[in-house]
C-alpha positions in Angstrom: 27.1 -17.2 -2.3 30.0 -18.4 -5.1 30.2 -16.6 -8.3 28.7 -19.6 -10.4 25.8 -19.8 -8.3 25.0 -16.0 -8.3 25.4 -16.4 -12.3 23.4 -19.5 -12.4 20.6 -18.0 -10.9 20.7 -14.5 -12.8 20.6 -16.7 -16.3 17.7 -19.0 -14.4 15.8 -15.8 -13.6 16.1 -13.1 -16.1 13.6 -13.3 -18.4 11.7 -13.5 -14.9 12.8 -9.9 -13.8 12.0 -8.3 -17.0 8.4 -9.6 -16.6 8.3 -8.5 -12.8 10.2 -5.1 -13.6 7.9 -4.2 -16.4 4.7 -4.8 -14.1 6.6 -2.8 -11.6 7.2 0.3 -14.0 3.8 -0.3 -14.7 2.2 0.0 -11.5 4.4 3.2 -10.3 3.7 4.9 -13.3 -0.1 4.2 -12.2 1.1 5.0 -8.6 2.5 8.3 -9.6 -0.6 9.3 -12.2 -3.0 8.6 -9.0 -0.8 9.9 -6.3 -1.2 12.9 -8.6 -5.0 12.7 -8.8 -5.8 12.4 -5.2 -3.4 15.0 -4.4 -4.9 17.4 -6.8 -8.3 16.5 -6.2 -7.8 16.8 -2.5 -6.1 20.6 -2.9 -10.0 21.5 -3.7 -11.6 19.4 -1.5 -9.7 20.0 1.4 -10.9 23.5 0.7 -14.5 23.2 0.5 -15.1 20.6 3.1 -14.1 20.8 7.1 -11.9 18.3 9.1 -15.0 17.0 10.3 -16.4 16.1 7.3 -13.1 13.8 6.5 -13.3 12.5 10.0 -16.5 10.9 9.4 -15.7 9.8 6.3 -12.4 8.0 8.0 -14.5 6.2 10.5 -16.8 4.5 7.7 -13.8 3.7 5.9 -11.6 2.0 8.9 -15.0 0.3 9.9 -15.9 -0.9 6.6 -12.1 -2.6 6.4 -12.1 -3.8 9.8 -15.2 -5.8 8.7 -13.3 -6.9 5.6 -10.5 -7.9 7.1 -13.1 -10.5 8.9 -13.3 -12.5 6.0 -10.7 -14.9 4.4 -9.6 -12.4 2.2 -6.2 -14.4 1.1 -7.8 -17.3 -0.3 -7.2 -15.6 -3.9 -3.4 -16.0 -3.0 -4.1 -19.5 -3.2 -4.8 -19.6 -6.7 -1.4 -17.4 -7.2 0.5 -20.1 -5.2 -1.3 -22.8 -7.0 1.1 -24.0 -9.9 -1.2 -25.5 -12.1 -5.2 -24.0 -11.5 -8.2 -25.4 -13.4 -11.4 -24.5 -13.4 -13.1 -26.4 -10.8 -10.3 -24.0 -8.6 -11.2 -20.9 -9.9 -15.1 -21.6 -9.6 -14.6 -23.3 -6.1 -13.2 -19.8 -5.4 -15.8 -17.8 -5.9 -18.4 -19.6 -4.7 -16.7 -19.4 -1.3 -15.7 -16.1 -1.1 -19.6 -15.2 -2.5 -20.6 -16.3 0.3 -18.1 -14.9 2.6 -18.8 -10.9 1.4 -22.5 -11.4 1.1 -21.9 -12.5 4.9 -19.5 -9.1 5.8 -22.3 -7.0 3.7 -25.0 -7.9 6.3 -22.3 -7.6 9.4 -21.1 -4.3 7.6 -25.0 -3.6 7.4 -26.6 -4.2 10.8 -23.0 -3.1 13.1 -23.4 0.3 11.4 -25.6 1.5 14.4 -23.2 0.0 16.8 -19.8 1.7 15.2 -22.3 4.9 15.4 -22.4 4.6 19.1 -18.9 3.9 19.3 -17.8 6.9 18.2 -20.6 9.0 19.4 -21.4 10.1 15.7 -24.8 9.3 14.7 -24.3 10.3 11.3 -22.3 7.9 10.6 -24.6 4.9 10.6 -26.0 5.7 7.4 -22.8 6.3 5.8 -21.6 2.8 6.9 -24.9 1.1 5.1 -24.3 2.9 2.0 -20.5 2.0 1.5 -21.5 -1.6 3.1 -22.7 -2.6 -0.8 -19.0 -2.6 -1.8 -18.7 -5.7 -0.1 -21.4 -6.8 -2.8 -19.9 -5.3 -5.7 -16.8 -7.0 -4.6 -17.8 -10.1 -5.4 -17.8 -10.3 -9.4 -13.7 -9.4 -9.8 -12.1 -11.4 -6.7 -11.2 -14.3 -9.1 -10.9 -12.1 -12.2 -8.1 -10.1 -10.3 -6.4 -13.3 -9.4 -6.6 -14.3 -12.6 -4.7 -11.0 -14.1 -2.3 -11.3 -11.4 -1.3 -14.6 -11.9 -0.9 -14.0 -15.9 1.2 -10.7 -15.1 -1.5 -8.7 -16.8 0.0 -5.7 -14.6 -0.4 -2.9 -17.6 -3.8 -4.3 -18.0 -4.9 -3.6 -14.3 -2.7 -0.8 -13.8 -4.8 1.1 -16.4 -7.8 -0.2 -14.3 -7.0 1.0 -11.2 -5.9 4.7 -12.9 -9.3 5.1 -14.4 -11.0 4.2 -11.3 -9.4 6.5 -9.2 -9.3 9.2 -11.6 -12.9 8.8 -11.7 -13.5 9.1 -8.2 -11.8 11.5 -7.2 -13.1 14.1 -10.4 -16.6 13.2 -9.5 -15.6 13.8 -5.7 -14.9 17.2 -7.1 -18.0 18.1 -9.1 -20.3 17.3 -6.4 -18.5 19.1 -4.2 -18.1 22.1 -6.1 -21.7 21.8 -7.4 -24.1 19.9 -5.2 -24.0 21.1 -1.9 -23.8 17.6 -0.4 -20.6 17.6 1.7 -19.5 14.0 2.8 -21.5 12.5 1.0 -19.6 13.6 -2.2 -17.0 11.7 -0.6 -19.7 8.6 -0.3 -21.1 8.1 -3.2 -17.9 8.9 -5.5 -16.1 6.1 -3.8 -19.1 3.3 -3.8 -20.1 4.6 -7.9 -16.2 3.8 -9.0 -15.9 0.8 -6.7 -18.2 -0.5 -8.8 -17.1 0.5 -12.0 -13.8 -1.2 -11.4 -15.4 -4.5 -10.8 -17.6 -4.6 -13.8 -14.3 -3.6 -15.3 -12.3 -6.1 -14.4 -14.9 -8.8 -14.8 -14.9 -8.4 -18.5 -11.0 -7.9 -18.8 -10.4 -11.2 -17.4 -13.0 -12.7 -19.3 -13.7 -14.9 -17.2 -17.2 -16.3 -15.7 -18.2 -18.9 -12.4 -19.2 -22.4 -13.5 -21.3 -24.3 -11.4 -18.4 -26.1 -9.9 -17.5 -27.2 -6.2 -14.3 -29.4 -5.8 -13.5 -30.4 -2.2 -9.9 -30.5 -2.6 -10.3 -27.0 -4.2 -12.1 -25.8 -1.1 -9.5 -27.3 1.5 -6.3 -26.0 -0.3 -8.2 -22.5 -0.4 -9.2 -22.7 3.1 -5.4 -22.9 4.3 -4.9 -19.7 2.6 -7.8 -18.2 3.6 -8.4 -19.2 7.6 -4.5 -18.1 8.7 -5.3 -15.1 6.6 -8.2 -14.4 8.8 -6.3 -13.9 12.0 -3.0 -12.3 10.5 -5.0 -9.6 8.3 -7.4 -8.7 11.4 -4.8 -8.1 13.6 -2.4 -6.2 11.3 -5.3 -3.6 10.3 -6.3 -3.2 13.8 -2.1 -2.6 14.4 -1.8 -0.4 11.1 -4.8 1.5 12.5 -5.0 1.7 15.9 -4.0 5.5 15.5 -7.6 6.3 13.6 -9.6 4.4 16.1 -8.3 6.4 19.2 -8.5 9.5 17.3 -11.6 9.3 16.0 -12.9 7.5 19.6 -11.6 10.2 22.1 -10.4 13.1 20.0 -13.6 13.5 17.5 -14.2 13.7 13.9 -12.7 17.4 13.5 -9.3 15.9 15.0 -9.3 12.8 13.3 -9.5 14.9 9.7 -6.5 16.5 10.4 -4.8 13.0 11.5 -6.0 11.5 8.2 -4.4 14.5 6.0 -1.1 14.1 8.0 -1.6 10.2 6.9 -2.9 10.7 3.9 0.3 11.5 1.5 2.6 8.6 2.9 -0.2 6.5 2.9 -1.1 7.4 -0.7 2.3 6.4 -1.2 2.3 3.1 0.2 -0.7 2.1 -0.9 -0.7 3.8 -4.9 3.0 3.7 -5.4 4.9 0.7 -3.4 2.0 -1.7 -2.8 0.7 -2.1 -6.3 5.0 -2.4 -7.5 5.0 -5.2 -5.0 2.2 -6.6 -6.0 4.6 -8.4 -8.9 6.8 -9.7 -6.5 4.0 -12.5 -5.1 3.5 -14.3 -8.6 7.1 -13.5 -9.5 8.4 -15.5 -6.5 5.6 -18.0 -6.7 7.2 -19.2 -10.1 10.4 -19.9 -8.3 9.3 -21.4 -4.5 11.4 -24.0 -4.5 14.6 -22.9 -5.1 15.8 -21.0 -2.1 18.5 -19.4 -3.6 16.2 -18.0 -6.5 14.4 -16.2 -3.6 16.5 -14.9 -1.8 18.5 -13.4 -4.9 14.6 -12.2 -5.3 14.4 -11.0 -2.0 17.1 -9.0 -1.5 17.0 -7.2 -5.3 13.2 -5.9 -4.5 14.1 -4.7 -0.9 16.9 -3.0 -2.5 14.6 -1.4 -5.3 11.6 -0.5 -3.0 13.9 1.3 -1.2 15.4 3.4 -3.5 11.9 4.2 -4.9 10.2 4.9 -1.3 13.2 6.9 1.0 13.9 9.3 -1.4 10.1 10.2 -1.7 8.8 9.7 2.0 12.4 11.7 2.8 11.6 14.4 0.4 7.9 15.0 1.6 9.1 15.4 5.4 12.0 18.3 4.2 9.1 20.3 2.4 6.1 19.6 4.4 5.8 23.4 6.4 5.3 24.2 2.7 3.5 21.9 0.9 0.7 21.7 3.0 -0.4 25.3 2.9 0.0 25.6 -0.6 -1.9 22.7 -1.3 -4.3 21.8 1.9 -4.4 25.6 3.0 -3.3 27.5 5.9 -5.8 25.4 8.6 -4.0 22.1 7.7 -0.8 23.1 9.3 -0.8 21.5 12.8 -0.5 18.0 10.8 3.1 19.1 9.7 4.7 17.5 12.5 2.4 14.1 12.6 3.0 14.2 8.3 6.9 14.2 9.2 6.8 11.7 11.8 4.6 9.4 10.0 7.1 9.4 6.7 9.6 7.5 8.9 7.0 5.0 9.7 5.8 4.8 5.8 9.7 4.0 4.9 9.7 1.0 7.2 6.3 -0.5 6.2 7.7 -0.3 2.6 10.2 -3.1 3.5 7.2 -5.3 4.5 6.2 -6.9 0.9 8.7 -8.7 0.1 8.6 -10.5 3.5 4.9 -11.7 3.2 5.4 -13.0 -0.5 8.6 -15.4 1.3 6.1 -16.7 3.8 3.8 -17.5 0.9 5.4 -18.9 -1.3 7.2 -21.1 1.0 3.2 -22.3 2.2 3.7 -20.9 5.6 0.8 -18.3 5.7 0.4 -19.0 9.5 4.1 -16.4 10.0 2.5 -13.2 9.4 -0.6 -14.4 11.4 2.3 -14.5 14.4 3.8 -11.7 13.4 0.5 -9.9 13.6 -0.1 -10.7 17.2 3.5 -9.3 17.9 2.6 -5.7 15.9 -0.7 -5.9 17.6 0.1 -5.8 21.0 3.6 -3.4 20.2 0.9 -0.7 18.7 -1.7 -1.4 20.8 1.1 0.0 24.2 3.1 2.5 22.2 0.4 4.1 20.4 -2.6 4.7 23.1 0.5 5.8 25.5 2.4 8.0 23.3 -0.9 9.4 22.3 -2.3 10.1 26.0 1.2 11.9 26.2 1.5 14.3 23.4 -1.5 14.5 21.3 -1.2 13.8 17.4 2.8 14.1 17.2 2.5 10.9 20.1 0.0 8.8 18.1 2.4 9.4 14.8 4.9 8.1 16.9 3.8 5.2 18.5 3.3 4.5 14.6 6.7 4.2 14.2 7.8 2.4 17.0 4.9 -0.5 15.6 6.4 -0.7 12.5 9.7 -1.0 13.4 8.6 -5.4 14.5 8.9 -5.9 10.7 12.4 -6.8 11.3 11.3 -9.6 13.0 9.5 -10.7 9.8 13.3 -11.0 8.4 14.4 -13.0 11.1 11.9 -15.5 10.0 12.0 -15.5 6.1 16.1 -16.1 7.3 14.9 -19.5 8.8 13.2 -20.6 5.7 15.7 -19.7 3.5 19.1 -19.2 4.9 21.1 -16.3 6.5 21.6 -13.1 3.8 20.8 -10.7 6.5 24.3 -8.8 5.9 23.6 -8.5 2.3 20.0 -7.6 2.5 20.9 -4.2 4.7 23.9 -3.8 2.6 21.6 -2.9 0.1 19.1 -1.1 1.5 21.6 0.9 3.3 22.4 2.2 -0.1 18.9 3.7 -0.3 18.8 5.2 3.5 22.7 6.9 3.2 21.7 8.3 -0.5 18.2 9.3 1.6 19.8 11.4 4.1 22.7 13.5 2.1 19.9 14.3 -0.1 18.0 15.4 3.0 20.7 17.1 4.3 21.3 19.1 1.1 17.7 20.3 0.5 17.8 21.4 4.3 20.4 23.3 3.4 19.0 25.0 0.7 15.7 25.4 2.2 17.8 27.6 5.0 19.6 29.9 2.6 15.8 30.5 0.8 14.4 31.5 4.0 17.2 33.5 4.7 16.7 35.4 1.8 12.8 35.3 1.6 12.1 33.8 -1.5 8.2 33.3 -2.3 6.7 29.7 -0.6 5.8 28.1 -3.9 8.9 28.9 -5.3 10.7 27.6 -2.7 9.3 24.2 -3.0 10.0 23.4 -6.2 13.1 24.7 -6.0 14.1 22.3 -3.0 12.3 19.3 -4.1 14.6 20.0 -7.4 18.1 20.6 -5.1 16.9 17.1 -3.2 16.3 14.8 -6.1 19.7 16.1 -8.0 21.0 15.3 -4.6 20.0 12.0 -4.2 21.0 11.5 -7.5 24.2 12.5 -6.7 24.5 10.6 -3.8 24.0 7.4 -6.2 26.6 8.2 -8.4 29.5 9.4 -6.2 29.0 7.1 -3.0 27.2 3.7 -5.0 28.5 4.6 -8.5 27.5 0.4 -9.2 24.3 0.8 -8.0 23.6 3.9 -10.2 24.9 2.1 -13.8 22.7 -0.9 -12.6 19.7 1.6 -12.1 20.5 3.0 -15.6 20.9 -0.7 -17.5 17.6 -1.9 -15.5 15.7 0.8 -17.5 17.1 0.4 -20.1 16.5 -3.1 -20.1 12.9 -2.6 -18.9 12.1 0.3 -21.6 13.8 -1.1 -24.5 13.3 -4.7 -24.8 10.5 -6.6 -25.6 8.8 -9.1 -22.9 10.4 -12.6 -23.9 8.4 -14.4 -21.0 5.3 -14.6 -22.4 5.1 -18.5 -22.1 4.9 -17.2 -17.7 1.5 -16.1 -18.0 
């Protein structure tokens, strides 16, 4: 790319990325206050309830979303996409996808005694028909959610999200400690918040369905929303493959232990990364027809997610023989291992959002559907084999292996755009370099500690502190450019006032 044409489309888009990098902050700021939450909240749970008990509740939870999953859940991305929206759009909308979860909330319903025989568990068919309502309380904030996502209102939902889960998991907590009731503290504090953050963001948006129904609506929606079908299916079925052989041949005791060893990187992924990339879908959809726009795009939030996710997934597998006793307890450590292994596999999956919001934008949401397949069938060999072979350390690495097709997902987003595949892994090889001498440093210190039998807890703050001053380090001696760029972004981001308004 020349020098006027990188300027070009800096000037073009930088009132842009101070929009995007200010929903950003705001979601990992909410990432960070609920990663913090559900950690805390799980250091007492995990000590009052059995493996078992979060077994069940991770089969009624990877039921539930398979039956989710069903539905034609990316018909909201429509409305991002969607230049110019009215309200015959928005109203089409909802009456579709009304329909569609009052639909999954009978299939959720009635399969329940099914997914019970499945996994040979027969409590769990009424803690399938309990949760099955949150397809119902769904309904009211699908659009409203679109709505705030397409306006950039990501402070506003941020803030949503953080009291939701904040109130879950503290009411997790006080029935646990106080009622007696086991899983089903884990039940009905999920189903009572779900709803709460649906009423919630029903009245943010203030927004309400008219008695609309537009044809053309409906058929622009139903592209979105029938390749979404297929490619959503198949990539939760890929993304957990590991839970259903678990919990299918190993039992709910083994499966609890799986989902603690998933549950920090996960938390990750899903609280910290996910919701940061969830600016990156209405950012780009502002920009979809200028190729170069995107792929200046592209390549600057790989390059960001990175340096935010390595450092952290990196980090958690150096200190994991000691953060999960002093946290989960001293029964929780045979998930060490898996919780190492399954870091790597978080790191990759990281570098998956920018990918989907290219096929997107450029109105090709039938790519991840074939991508899917590809994942599916990857998963489907590495996984049950690996696992046969060595336990929970083999189904943590057939993980891996699955996530490791997302670079085919680049090969692709290359073909609608054009080739920047040296400069994308340019940059995120800033990131993985940084990653590992900061790895390699709080390994090192971790050694001379042990050596020298210094207490547990204060060993791991004292490593995590050695690793981040590490990476930091790292940034400043190897990518010194990358590190003033860092610095300016924040400053940028911290210090100035949104000029973009006019984009929501």
């Amino acid at each position: 790319m020349k020098p006027d044409e990188i300027l070009k489309i800096s000037k073009k888009n930088e009132s842009l990325t101070q929009t995007a990098g200010k929903g950003a902050l705001w979601w990992i700021s909410s990432g960070l206050w609920q990663t913090g939450i559900r950690l805390g909240a799980s250091a007492v749970l995990a000590r009052n309830l059995n493996p078992s008990d979060f077994g069940l509740f991770g089969m009624a939870m990877i039921v539930n979303e398979l039956i989710d999953r069903m539905g034609p859940i990316s018909m909201g991305s429509g409305l991002i996409a969607k230049k110019d929206i009215t309200q015959k759009d928005l109203s089409t909308c909802f009456w579709m996808m009304s329909i569609v979860r009052f639909v999954l909330f009978l299939a959720a319903f009635f399969s329940a005694s099914f997914a019970s025989a499945f996994f040979a568990n027969p409590d769990l068919e009424n803690v399938l028909r309990v949760i099955s309502v949150i397809f119902l309380f769904s309904i009211i904030s699908i659009v409203p959610r679109m709505i705030l996502n397409k306006k950039m209102e990501y402070r506003r939902l941020a803030f949503i999200n953080s009291i939701g889960v904040s109130f879950e998991s503290c009411l997790a907590v006080v029935l646990v400690l106080t009622t007696g009731l086991g899983y089903w503290s884990l039940v009905f504090s999920m189903v009572i918040a779900n709803l709460l953050i649906n009423i919630t963001l029903m009245i943010s948006a203030k927004w309400y369905p008219a008695f609309l129904f537009d044809k053309e609506s409906f058929k622009y929606l139903y592209r979105y929303g029938i390749n979404s079908i297929g490619a959503t299916l198949l990539s939760y079925l890929s993304d957990n493959l590991d839970y259903f052989l678990v919990g299918k041949f190993l039992g709910a005791a083994t499966l609890g232990l799986y989902e603690f060893a998933y549950r920090v990187p996960h938390l990750i992924v899903t609280k910290l990364i996910a919701p940061a990339s969830g600016v990156i879908f209405p950012s780009f959809s502002v920009l979809q027809d200028d190729n170069n726009a995107l792929v200046d795009g592209l390549i600057r939030s790989s390059k960001y997610i990175a340096i935010i996710s390595f450092p952290i997934l990196g980090g958690l597998a150096v200190v994991s023989e000691m953060f999960v006793p002093i946290v989960w307890g001293e029964k929780w450590l045979p998930i060490v291992t898996p919780l190492r292994i399954l870091c790597f596999a978080a790191a990759v999956k990281c570098l998956n959002f920018p990918i989907n919001s290219i096929f997107l934008c450029k109105n090709r949401p039938d790519i991840p559907f074939k991508l899917s397949i590809i994942i599916f069938f990857v998963s489907l060999f590495s996984v049950s084999g690996l696992s046969y072979l060595f336990g929970l350390n083999g189904t943590a690495s057939g993980m891996v292996i699955s996530s490791l097709v997302i670079f085919v997902g680049y090969y692709f987003a290359i073909q609608l755009t054009y080739n920047f595949l040296w400069q994308l892994f340019k940059n995120i090889s800033i990131s993985i370099i940084s990653t590992v001498v900061s790895m390699s440093i709080a390994y090192g210190a971790l050694y001379f500690m042990s050596m020298n039998e210094v207490a547990i807890f204060v060993n791991l703050i004292i490593t995590v502190f050695i690793g981040v001053i590490g990476y930091i380090g790292a940034l400043y001696l190897f990518f010194n450019g990358t590190f003033y760029e860092l610095i300016q972004l924040g400053r940028t981001l911290l210090l100035k006032k949104n000029p973009d308004a006019n984009l929501s």
